[in-house]
C-alpha positions, 0 to 999 in steps of 0.5 A: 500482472498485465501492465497495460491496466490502469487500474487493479482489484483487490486481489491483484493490489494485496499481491503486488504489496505482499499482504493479505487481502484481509490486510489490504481492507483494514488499510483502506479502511480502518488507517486514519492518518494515512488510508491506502489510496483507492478508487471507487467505481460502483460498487467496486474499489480499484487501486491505482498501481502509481498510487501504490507505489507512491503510497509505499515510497511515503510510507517507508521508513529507515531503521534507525542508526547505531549510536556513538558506543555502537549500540541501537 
């Protein structure tokens, strides 16, 4: 990845996420409550690596804590 890009394709976006492009689309498109942040340019739709990374720090969540007797 060249670090000096503002802006990265589809291909380059799907691998910095570990998922298909496939799957890249269906977050752009097909998430409601929560899309993946992209930018259109033309026809083109770039993404941002900073938003990318915030999209990712917003969208974790943590497994959940054993209870009292140890269970999950």
């Amino acid at each position: 990845m060249e670090s000096g890009k503002l802006l990265i394709g589809s291909r380059e976006a799907a691998r910095m996420l570990s998922i298909s492009e496939r799957t890249l689309w269906r977050l752009v498109f097909e998430t409601a409550d929560r899309p993946l942040p992209h930018i259109r340019v033309g026809r083109r739709v770039l993404f941002s690596k900073t938003d990318l990374e915030e999209w990712i720090r917003a969208n974790r969540t943590v497994g959940r804590e054993h209870d009292e007797e140890g269970r999950e």
